[in-house]
N, C-alpha and C positions, 0 to 999 in steps of 0.2 A: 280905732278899736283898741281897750282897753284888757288885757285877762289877765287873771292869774296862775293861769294852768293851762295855758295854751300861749302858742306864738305866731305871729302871721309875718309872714314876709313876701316883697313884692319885686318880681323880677321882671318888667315888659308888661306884656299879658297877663304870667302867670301867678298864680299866689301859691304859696308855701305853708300850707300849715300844720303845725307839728306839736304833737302833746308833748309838754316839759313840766312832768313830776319823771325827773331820772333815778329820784331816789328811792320812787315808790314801783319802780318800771313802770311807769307813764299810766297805771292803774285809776280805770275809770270810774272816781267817785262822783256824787249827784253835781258838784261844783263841778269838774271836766267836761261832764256829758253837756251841763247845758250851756257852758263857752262854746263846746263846739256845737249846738246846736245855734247858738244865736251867730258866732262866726260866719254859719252854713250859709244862714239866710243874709247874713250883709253881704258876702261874695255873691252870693246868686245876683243880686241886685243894683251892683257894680255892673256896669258898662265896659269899665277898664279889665273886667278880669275876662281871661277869654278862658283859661284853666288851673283846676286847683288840684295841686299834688299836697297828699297827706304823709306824715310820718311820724317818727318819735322819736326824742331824745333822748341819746346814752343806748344802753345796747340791747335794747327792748322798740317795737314799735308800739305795741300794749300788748299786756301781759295778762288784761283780762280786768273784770269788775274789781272794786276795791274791797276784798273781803275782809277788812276790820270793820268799815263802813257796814257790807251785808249784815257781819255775825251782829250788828246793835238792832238789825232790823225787823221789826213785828210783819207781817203778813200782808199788812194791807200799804204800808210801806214800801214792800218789797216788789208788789204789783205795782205801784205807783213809778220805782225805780227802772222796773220792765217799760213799763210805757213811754216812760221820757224816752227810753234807749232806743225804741222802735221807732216812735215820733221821728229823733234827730234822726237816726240812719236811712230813714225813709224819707227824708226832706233830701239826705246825698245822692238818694237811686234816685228822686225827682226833680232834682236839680236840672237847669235846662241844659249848663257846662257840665265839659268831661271834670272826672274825678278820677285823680289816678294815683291806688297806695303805691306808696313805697316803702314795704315790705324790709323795716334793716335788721330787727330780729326775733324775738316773741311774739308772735301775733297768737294768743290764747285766748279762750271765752272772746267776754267781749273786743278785743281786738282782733281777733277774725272774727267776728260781727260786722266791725268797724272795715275793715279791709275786702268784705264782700258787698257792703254797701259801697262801694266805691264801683267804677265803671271798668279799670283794669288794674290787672297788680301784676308790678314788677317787686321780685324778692331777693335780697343779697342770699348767697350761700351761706351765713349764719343763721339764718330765719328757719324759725320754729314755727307750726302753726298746727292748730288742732281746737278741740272744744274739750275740753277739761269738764266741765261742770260735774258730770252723770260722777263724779270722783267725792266729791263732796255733796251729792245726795241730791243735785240739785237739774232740772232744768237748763238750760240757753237760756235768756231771757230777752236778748235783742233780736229775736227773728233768726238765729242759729240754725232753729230745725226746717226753715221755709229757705231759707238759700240757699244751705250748703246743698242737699240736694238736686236742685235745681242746677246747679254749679258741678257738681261729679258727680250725677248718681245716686241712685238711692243706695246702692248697695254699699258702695265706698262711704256714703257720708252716715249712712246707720251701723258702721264699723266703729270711723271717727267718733260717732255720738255716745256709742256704749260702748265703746273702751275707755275713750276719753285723753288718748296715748298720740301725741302729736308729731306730728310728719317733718322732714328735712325739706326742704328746697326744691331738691330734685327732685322728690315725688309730687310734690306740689304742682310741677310741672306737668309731670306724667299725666296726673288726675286734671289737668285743665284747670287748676284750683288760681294759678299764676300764666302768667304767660311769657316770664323772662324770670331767668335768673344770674346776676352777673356779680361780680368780685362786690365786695363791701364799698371799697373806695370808687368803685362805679355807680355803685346805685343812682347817686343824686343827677349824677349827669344824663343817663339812660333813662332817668323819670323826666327831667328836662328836655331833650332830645323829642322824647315820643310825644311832651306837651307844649314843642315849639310847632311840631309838625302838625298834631292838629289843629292847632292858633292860625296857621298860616292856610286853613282852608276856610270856606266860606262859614263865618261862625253863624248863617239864621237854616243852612244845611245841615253842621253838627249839630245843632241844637233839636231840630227837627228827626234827624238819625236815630239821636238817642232819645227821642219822645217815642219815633215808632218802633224800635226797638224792644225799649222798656212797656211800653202798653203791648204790644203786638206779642213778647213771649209768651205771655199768657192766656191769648186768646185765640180763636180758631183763624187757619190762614185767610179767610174772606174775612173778615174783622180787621187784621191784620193789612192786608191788600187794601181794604179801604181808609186807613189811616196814612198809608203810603202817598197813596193816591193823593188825597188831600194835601200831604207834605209837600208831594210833587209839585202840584197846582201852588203852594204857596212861597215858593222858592220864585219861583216867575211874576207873580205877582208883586211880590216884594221888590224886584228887579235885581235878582241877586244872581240867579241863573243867566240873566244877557250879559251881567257883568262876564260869567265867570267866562262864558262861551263864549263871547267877543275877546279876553283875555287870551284863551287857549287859540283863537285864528289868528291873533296880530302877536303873537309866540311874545307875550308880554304877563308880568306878574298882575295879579287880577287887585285892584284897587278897593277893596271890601270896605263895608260900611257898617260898622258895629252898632247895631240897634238890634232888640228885641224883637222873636218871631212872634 
């Protein structure tokens, strides 16, 4: 794979991908959004990748839409811009691998968009993060107003929404917005770290996990319960659950078979 505004790199398992306009703070113009949307979909469908960590280059992870880009834009445009952005972030929350930002310093507008489509986020202590828009007269326009909430609260996140006045780290934490925050020169390792640890479980489980996960928040617990169920049954069928359960009796690492659930 080929970008101009994106970078991919491969470690084992994992793939690495990381917005690199440093000079624009990684600001996601319609060229960015749709590398990383076509990025999404070649990872997803890689065999080899068992998890993709996201981030940015220079000292922004994104710092939000490209507004020289917006201010050229006519209306109908700008809803076209919207929907690419939902499309891509919503191809990250469906993706059957984990997605884990990494959070190393402005995550605004759309890149807290981008950092909530993802599965978890870890943030250095220089990470900014908020939704700006309602400052400039505008909207979220990647699904802003449908996650955050879901993610802290309505109350918290219709603070964030109409003020538009972005959070430290630590409260990021607080709010459940992150789930780690560690020194800067930690980040890369501690996104590593938590994406070796899921790699090394049974990947047609996590995949399954975050399918009923992702479908089940939304839906009533028997709904819910019966997606489970289904998972369950298909862990065994696959023959992935004898692997793992004959691994854990003969106290031996479980020999996993990377295929699609």
């Amino acid at each position: 794979m080929s970008f101009k505004n994106i970078a991919i790199e491969r470690d084992g398992l994992l793939a690495v991908l990381t917005v690199n306009r440093p000079d624009a703070l990684n600001a996601l113009d319609t060229t960015t959004m749709s590398e990383v949307n076509e990025a999404m979909r070649a990872l997803g469908e890689d065999d080899g990748v068992g998890a993709i960590i996201v981030t940015g280059a220079g000292k922004a992870f994104v710092a939000g839409a490209d507004i020289v880009e917006l201010s050229k834009m006519p209306a109908m445009k700008a809803r076209e811009a919207s929907r690419l952005g939902q499309e891509t972030f919503s191809r990250i929350e469906n993706l059957e691998k984990p997605v884990i930002a990494a959070v190393n310093g402005f995550a605004l507008g759309g890149g807290l968009e981008l950092a909530m489509a993802c599965d978890i986020r870890i943030a250095s202590t220089k990470a900014k993060l908020g939704q700006p828009e309602i400052k400039l007269g505008v909207t979220p326009g990647f699904a802003g107003t449908q996650r955050l909430p879901r993610l802290v609260g309505l109350g918290r996140a219709l603070e964030m929404l109409l003020v538009g006045e972005p959070i430290d780290a630590e409260t990021a934490l607080r709010y459940g917005l992150v789930t780690k925050v560690v020194e800067p020169e930690q980040l890369m390792t501690a996104a590593k770290e938590l994406a070796n640890a899921i790699v090394s479980r049974g990947p047609a489980a996590v995949s399954l996990v975050k399918a009923c996960v992702r479908r089940g928040v939304n839906a009533d617990i028997e709904v819910g319960g019966a997606y489970e169920s289904e998972a369950f049954g298909l862990c065994f069928a696959l023959g992935e659950a004898q692997e793992g359960i004959r691994a854990f009796l003969e106290k031996r690492k479980a020999g996993w078979t990377r295929t699609k659930s």
